[in-house]
C-alpha positions in Angstrom: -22.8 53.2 -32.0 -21.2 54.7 -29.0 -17.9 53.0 -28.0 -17.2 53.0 -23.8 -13.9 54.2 -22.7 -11.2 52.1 -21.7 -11.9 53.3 -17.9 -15.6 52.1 -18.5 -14.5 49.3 -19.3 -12.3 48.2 -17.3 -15.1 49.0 -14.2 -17.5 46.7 -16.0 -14.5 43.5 -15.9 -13.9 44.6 -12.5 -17.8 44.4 -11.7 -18.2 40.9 -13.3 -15.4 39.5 -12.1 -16.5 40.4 -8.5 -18.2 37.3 -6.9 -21.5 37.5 -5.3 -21.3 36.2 -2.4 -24.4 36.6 -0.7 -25.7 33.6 1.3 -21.8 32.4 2.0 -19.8 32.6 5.0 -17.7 35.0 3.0 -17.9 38.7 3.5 -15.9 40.8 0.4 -13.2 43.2 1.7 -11.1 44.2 -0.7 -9.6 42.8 -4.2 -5.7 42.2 -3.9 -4.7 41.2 -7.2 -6.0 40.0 -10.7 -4.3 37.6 -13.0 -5.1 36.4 -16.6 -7.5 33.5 -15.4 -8.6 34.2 -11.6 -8.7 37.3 -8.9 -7.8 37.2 -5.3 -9.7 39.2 -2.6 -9.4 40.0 0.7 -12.7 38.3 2.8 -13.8 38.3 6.4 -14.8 34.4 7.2 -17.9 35.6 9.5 -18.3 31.9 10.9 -15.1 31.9 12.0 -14.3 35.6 12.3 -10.7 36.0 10.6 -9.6 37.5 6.9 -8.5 34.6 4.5 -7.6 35.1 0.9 -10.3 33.9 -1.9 -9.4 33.0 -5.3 -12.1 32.6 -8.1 -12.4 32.3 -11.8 -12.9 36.1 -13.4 -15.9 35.0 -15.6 -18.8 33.1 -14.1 -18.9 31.4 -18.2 -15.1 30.2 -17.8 -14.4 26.7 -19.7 -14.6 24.0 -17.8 -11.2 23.1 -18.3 -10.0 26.2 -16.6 -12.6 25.2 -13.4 -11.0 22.3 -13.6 -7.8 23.8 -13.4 -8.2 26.2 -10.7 -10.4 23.2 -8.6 -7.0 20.9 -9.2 -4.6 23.7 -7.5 -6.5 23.7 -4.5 -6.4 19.7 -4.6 -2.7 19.9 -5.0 -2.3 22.7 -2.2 -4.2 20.8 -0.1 -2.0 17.7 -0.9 1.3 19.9 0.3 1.0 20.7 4.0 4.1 22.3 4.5 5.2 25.8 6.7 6.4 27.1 3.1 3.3 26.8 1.6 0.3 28.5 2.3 -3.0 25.7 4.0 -6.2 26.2 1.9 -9.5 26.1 4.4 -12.4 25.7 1.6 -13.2 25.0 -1.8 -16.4 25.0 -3.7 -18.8 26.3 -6.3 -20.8 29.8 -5.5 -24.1 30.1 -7.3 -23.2 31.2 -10.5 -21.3 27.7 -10.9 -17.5 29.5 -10.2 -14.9 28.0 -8.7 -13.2 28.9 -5.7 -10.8 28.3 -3.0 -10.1 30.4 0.2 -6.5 30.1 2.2 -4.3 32.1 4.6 -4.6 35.7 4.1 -0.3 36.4 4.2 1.3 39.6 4.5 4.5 40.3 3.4 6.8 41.4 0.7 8.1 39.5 -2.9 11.5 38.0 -2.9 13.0 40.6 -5.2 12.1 43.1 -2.9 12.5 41.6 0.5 16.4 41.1 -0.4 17.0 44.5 -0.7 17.4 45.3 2.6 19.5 41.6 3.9 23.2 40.5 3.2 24.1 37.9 1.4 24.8 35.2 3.6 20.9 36.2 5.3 20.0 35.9 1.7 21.6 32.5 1.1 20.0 31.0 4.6 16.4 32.0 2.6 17.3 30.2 0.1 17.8 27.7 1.6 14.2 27.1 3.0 12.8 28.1 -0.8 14.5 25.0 -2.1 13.4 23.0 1.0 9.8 24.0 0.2 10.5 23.0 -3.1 11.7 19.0 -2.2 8.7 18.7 0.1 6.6 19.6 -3.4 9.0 16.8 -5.3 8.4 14.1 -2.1 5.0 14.2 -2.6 5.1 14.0 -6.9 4.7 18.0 -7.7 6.5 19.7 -9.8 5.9 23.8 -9.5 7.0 24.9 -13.1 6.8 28.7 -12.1 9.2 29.4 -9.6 10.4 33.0 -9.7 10.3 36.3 -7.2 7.2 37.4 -8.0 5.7 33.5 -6.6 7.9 33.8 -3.5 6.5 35.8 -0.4 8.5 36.7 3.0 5.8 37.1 5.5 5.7 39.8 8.5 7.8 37.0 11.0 10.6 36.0 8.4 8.2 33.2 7.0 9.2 32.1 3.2 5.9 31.0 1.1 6.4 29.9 -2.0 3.1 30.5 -3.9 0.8 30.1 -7.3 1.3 26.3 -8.2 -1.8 26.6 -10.3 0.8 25.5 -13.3 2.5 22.6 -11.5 2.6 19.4 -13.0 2.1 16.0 -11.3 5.0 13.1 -11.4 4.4 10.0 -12.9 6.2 6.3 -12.3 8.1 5.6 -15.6 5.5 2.2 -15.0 2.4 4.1 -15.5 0.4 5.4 -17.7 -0.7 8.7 -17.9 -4.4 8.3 -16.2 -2.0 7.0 -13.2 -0.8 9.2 -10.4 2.3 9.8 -8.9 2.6 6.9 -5.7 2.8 10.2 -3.0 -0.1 12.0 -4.7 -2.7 9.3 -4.5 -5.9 12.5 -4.1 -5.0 14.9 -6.6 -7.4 14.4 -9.7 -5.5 12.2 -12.5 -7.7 13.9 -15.2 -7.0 17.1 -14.1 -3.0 16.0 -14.5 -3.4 14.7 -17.7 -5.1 18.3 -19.0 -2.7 20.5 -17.5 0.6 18.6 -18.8 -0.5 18.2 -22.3 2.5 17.4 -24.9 3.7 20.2 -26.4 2.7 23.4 -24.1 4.8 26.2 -23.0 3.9 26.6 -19.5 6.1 28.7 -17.3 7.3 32.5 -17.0 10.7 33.6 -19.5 13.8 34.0 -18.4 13.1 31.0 -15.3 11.9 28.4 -17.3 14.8 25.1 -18.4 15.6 24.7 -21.8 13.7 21.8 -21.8 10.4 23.2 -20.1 10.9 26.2 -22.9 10.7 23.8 -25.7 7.3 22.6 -24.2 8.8 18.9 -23.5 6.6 18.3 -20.9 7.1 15.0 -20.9 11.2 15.8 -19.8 10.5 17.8 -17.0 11.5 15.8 -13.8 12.8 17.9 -10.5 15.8 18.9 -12.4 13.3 21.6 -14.0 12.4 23.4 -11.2 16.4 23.1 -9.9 17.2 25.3 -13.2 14.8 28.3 -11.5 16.1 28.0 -8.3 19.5 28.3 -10.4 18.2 31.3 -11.7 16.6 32.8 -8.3 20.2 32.0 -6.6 21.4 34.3 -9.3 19.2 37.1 -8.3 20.3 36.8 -5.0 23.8 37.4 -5.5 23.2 40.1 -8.2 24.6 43.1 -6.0 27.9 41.3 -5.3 27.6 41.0 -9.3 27.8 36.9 -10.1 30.7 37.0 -12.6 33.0 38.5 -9.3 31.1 36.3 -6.8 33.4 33.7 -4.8 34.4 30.9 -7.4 32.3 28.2 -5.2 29.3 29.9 -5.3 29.2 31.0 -8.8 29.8 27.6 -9.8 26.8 26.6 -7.5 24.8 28.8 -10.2 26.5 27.4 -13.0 25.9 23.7 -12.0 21.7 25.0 -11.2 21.5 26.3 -14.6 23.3 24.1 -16.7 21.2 23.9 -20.1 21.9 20.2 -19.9 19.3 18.6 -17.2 21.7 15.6 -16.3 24.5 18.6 -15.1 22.4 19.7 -13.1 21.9 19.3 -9.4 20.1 16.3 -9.1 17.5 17.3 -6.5 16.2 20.6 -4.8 17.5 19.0 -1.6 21.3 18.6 -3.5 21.5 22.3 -4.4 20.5 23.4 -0.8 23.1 21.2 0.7 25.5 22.7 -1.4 24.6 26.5 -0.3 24.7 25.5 3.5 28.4 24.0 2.2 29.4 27.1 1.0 28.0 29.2 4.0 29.7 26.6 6.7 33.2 26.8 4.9 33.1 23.3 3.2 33.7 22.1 0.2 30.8 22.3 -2.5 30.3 19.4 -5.0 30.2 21.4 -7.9 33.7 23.7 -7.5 36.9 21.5 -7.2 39.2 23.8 -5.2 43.2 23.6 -5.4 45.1 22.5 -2.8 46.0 25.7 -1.6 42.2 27.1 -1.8 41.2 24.2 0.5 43.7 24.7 3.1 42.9 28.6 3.3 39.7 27.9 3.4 40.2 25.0 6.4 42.5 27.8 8.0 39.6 30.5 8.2 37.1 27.6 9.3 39.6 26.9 12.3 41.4 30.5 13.0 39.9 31.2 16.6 41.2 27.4 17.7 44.5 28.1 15.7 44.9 31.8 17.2 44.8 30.3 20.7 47.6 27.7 19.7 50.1 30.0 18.4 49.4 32.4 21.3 49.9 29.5 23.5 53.2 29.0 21.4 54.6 32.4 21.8 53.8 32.2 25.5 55.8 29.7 26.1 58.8 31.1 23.5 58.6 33.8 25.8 59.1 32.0 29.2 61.5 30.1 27.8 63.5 33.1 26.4 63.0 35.1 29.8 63.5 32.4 32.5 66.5 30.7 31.6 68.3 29.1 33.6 
C-alpha cells in the first residue's frame, strides 16, 4: 500500500477543513490561521459587502461537545460588547451540520510584537486598557483563562483586542448550583458552562496559567486567576528594562500579580490597573510601601515645575533685596 507524503497530506486537511459555502452570504477569501479545533478565514459578506472573519470547526464529523463548545464562545462574545473585544455578526450551522461564527475582520499586530517599537510608559498605558477589557469580562461573570500575547491584538488605529475566549469559564453565585448562571450572564448556555469547566481539567497555555488553574482546580478559579496572567503579561512588558532592575514600585506591582497565593493577589483586574496608572502618575502604589525619604522624592518630582517657580521667585527677591538696599 502506497503511503501519501506528509505535503499530501496536509493538502487533503487543508481541503476538508475548508467550508463549502455555497448558497451562504459568505464568499471564501483566504484562510488566516488554523488551530487544534477550528480555522479562521478571511470572507467577503456579499449581502452586506465588507470582509468579516469566519471561524468553523475543522471536521464537518467534530463531537458535539466541541460544536457545543465553539457555539458557546460566540454566545459569550456576543454577551461582552465591549471596544476591547471584537462584535460577532452571525452564527449558525452550514450544510454539513458545522458550526460557525463570523466577527470583525481586525488588522493588526500581537502584543509581543507590537511593544517592540513603544516605551515603557506607552507600554504601561496599553496595559492598562488589556486589564480594563478584562473587568468588563468579570462584570458580566467571564472568566478568560488564556490571556497571553499571542490572544492580544493592537489594531491599525492603536485599538487593544483581547481575543480567543473559546476557553473562558462562566462565574457562578456561591448560592447556586452548577446548572445556574452567573446573575450578569443570564443568555450564555448553562450546559455549555457546566461542559467546559469540568473538575479536574487543565485548561490554559504554560507559563500564564495560576498555580491554581495549573493544578486543574477549576472550581478555585475566581478573577484573581486571570490577574496572575496579566501579572505575567505586565512582566513581558517591562522585560527590556529587565524586571529584577525595574523601579521597586513597579516590580512589586508584578510581584503582588503573580503571587502563587490567590488571596495576595490583586483582588480585581480593575485593582491592578489602578495601581499601574499610580505608578505612571507619581503616586503611591498599594503593593510597594515606600520610605519616608522615597515618598518625598517622589512628591518632589510630581511638583518640580510648581517648586522651580518658587525658588526662582525666592532668589528674585534675595537678589532685590541684596542689590537695593537701602
Amino acid at each position: 500500500m502506497t503511503s501519501l507524503s506528509d505535503q499530501v497530506v496536509a493538502r487533503l486537511r487543508e481541503a476538508v477543513a475548508t467550508p463549502d459555502l455555497s448558497g451562504t452570504r459568505y464568499r471564501l477569501l483566504e484562510r488566516l490561521g488554523q488551530g487544534g479545533m477550528s480555522t479562521v478565514f478571511l470572507v467577503e459578506d456579499t449581502e452586506l459587502e465588507r470582509k468579516v472573519a469566519l471561524k468553523v470547526m475543522n471536521l464537518p464529523d467534530a463531537s458535539p461537545d466541541l460544536q457545543e463548545r465553539l457555539l458557546r464562545e460566540a454566545r459569550i462574545l456576543a454577551q461582552l460588547e465591549h471596544p476591547g473585544i471584537v462584535p460577532i455578526h452571525d452564527v449558525g450551522r452550514f450544510s454539513d451540520a458545522r458550526v460557525f461564527y463570523t466577527m470583525k475582520f481586525v488588522q493588526g499586530q500581537r502584543l509581543d510584537q507590537y511593544i517592540t517599537r513603544i516605551s515603557l510608559g506607552e507600554r504601561l498605558r496599553l496595559f492598562e486598557r488589556i486589564c480594563d477589557t478584562v473587568a468588563f469580562a468579570h462584570a458580566r461573570g467571564v472568566l478568560h483563562r488564556d490571556l497571553k500575547p499571542a490572544n492580544i491584538m493592537v489594531g491599525q488605529f492603536g485599538e487593544v483586542l483581547v481575543l480567543d475566549w473559546g476557553v473562558a469559564k462562566l462565574l457562578l453565585r456561591d448560592d447556586t448550583s452548577e446548572h445556574e448562571q452567573f446573575h450578569a450572564s443570564p443568555n450564555v448556555n448553562a450546559a455549555a458552562a457546566k461542559t467546559a469547566t469540568r473538575r479536574g481539567s487543565v485548561i490554559g497555555t504554560p507559563g500564564y496559567m495560576a498555580p491554581e488553574q495549573q493544578r486543574g482546580e477549576t472550581d478555585k478559579l475566581d478573577q484573581r486567576s486571570d490577574v496572575y496572567s496579566l501579572g505575567v503579561i505586565l512582566r513581558l512588558l517591562v522585560t527590556d528594562i529587565q524586571i529584577q532592575h525595574a523601579p521597586k514600585a513597579l516590580k512589586a506591582i508584578c510581584d503582588k500579580a503573580c503571587s502563587p497565593m490567590a488571596e495576595n493577589r490583586y483582588g480585581s483586574a480593575r485593582d491592578l490597573s489602578a495601581d499601574v496608572a499610580s505608578y505612571l502618575d507619581g503616586l503611591a502604589v498599594s503593593a510597594y510601601q515606600e520610605r519616608w525619604w522615597a515618598t518625598l522624592q517622589r512628591w518632589i518630582y510630581r511638583n518640580r515645575a510648581w517648586l522651580a517657580l518658587v525658588l526662582a521667585y525666592l532668589v528674585l527677591r534675595l537678589l532685590l533685596l541684596f542689590f537695593y538696599r537701602p
